[in-house]
C-alpha positions as CSV (number, residue, x, y, z in Angstrom):
1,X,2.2,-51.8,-64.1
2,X,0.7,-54.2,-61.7
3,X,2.7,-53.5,-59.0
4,X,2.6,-49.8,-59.7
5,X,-1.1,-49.6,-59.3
6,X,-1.7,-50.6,-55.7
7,X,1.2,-47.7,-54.7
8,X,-1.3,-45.2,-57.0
9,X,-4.3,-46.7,-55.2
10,X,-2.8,-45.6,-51.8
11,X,-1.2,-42.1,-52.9
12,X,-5.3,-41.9,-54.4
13,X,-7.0,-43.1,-50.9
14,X,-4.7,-40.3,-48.9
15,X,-4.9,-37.5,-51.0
16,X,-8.9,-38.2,-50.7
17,X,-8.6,-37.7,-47.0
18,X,-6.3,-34.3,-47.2
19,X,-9.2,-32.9,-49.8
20,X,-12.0,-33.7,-47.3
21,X,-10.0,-32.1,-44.9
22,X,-9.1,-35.4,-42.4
23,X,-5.3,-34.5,-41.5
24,X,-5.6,-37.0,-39.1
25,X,-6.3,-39.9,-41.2
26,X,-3.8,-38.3,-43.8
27,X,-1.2,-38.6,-42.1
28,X,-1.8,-42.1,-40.9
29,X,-1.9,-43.3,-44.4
30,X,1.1,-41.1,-44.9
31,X,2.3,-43.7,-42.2
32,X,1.5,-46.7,-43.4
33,X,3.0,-45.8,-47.0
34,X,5.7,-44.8,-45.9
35,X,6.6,-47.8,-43.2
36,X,5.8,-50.3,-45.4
37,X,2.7,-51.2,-43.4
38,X,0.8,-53.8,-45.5
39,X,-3.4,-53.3,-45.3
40,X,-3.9,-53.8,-48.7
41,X,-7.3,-54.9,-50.2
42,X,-6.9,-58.9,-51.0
43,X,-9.5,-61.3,-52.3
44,X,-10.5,-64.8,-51.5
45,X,-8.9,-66.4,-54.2
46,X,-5.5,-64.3,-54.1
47,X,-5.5,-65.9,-50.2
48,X,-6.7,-69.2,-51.4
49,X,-9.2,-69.5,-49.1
50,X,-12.4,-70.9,-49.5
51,X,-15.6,-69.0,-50.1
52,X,-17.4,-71.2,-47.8
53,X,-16.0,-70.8,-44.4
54,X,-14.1,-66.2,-45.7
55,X,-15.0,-63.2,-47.6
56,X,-11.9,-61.1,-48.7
57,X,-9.5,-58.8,-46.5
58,X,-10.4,-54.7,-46.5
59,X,-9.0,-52.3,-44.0
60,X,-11.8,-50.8,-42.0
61,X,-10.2,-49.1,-39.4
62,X,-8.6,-45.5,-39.2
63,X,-11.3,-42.3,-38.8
64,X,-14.9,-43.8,-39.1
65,X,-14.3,-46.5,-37.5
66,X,-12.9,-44.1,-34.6
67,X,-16.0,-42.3,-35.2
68,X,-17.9,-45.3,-34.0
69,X,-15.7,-45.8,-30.9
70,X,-15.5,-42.3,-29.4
71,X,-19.3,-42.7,-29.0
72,X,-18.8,-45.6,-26.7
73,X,-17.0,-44.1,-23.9
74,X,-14.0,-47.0,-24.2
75,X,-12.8,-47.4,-20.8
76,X,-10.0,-49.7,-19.1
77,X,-12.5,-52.3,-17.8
78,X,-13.2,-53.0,-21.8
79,X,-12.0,-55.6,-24.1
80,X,-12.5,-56.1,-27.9
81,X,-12.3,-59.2,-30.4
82,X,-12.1,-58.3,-33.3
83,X,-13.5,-61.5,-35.9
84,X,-11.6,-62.0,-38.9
85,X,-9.1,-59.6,-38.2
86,X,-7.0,-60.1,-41.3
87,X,-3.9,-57.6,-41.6
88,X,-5.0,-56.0,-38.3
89,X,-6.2,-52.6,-39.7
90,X,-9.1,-52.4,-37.2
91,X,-7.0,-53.9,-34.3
92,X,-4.4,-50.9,-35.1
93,X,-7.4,-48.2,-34.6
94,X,-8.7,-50.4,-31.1
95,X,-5.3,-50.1,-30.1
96,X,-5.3,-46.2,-29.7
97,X,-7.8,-46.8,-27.4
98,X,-7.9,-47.8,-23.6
99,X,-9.3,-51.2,-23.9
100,X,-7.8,-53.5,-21.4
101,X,-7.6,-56.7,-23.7
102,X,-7.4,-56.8,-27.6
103,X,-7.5,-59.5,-29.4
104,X,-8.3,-60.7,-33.3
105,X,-9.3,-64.0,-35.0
106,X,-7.7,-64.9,-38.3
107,X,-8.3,-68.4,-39.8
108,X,-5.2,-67.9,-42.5
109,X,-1.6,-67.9,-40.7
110,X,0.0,-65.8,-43.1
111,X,-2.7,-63.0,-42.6
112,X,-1.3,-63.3,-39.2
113,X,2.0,-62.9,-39.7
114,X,1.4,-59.6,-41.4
115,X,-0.6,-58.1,-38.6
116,X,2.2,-58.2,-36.6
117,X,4.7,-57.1,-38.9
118,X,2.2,-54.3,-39.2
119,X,1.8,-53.6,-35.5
120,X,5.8,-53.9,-34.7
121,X,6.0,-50.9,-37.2
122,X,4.2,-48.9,-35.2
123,X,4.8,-50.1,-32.1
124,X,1.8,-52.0,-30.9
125,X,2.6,-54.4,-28.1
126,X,-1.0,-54.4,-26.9
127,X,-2.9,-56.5,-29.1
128,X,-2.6,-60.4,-29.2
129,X,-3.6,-62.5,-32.1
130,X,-5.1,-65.8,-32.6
131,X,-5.1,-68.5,-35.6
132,X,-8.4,-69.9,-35.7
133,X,-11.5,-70.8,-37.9
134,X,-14.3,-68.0,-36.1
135,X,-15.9,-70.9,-35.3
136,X,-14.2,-72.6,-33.3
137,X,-12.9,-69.5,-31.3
138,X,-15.3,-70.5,-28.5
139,X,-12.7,-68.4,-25.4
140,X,-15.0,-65.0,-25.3
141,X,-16.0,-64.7,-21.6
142,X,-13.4,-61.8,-21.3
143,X,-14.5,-60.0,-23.7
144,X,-18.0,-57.2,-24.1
145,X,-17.4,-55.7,-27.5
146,X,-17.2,-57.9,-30.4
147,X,-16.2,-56.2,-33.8
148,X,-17.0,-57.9,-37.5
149,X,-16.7,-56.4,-40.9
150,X,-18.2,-58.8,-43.4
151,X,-15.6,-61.3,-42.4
152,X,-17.6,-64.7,-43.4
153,X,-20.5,-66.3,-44.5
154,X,-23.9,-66.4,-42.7
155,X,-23.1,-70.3,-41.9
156,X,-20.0,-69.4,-40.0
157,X,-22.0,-66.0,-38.6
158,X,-24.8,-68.3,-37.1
159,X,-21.9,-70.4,-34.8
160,X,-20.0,-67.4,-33.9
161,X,-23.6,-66.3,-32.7
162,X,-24.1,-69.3,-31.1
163,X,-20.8,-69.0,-29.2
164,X,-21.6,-65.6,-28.0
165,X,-24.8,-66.5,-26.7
166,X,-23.1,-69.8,-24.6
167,X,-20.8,-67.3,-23.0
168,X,-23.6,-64.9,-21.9
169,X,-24.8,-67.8,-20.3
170,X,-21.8,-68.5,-18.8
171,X,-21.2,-65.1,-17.8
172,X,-24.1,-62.6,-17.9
173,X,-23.1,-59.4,-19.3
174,X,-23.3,-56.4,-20.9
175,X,-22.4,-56.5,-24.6
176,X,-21.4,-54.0,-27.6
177,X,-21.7,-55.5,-31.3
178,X,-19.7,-53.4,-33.8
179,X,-20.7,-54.8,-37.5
180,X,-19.6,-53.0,-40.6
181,X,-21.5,-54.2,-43.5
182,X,-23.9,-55.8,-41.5
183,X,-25.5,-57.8,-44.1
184,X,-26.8,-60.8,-41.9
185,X,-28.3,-57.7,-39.6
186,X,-31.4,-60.2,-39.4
187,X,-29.8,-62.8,-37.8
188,X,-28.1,-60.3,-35.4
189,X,-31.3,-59.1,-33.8
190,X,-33.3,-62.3,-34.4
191,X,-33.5,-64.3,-31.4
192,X,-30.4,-63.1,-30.0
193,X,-31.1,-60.0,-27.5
194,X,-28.9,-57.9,-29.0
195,X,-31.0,-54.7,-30.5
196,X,-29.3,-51.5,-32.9
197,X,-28.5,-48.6,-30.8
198,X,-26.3,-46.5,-33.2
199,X,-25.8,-46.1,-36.9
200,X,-22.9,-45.0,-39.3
201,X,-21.4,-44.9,-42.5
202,X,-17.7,-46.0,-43.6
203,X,-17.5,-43.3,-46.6
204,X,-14.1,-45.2,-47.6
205,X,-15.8,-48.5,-47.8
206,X,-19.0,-47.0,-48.4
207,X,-21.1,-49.4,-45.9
208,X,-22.9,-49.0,-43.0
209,X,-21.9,-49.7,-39.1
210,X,-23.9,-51.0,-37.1
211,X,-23.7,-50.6,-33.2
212,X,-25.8,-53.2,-31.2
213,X,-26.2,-53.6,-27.2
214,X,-27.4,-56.1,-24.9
215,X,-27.8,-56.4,-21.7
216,X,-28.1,-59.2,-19.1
């Protein structure tokens, strides 16, 4: 029965999309059920990680989350990092767009080795992927959008922060924050610059989006 149910959860999760009328995203699950495409829901303790430094994997990307980015204007000067990018759902949905550079953090290898299974499925050769505590991920210069959904706690939150901040005084520019969930929303605006320019709603995860700018 337990392995029955996630394959119920998924038919479930699909069929919800083809009632609400989202062919697209239908047939995208359709997709990943079919091709064995792994972006199942998995906790912190099923990944023995710690609840000090990761909060649990959930797939974000697909049709809101393409919601969000087609109000952007995404062009080929763009480049996306995607924090605590887990089994790469969100990196697949950056990939159908022209960003120049995409890249994701994971601090748990085997997370990464799924992602790419994942993307050489559907054959994504355009996203890169790096093993890495947030944290220390310090290499951001080339990048103006930064993408998070509720990947950590606020401790690690605050460095990554930090980090972006160093960079934009390495190299002023203008900057896009993508945050689904954004539960440390404070810390975000406080201090840092950045201010929320758009607002939306995952209805599968059934948190908000948050879009933040900043300019030099």
């Amino acid at each position: 029965m337990e392995k029955i149910m996630p394959i119920l959860n998924d038919v479930k999760n699909a069929l919800a999309f083809l009632c609400r009328g989202e062919l697209k995203e239908f047939m995208f699950r359709l997709r990943v059920y079919t091709s064995k495409i792994d972006l199942r829901y998995a906790s912190v303790d099923e990944l023995g990680l710690s609840a000090d430094r990761s909060h649990h994997y959930a797939h974000s990307g697909g049709v809101y989350l393409e919601k969000v980015l087609n109000s952007l204007n995404i062009t080929a000067g763009d480049a996306i990092v995607d924090f605590g990018s887990g089994k790469g759902g969100a990196l697949i949905t950056f990939a159908k767009y022209p960003f120049n550079k995409i890249s994701g953090v994971e601090l748990l290898p085997e997370l990464v080795t799924i992602a790419e299974q994942n993307f050489k499925k559907l054959n994504i050769s355009n996203v890169t992927m790096t093993v890495s505590d947030a944290a220390d991920f310090t290499d951001l210069d080339a990048y103006n959008y930064f993408y998070f959904y509720s990947p950590f706690p606020r401790s690690v939150m605050v460095d990554v922060i930090h980090n972006i901040e160093s960079s934009l005084q390495k190299k002023p520019r203008p900057l896009r924050l993508i945050y689904c969930n954004p539960e440390f929303h404070d810390l975000i605006e406080k201090d840092s610059g950045f201010h929320k320019t758009a607002e939306f709603y995952h209805h599968q995860l059934h948190h908000l989006i948050y879009v933040y700018s900043r300019t030099p």
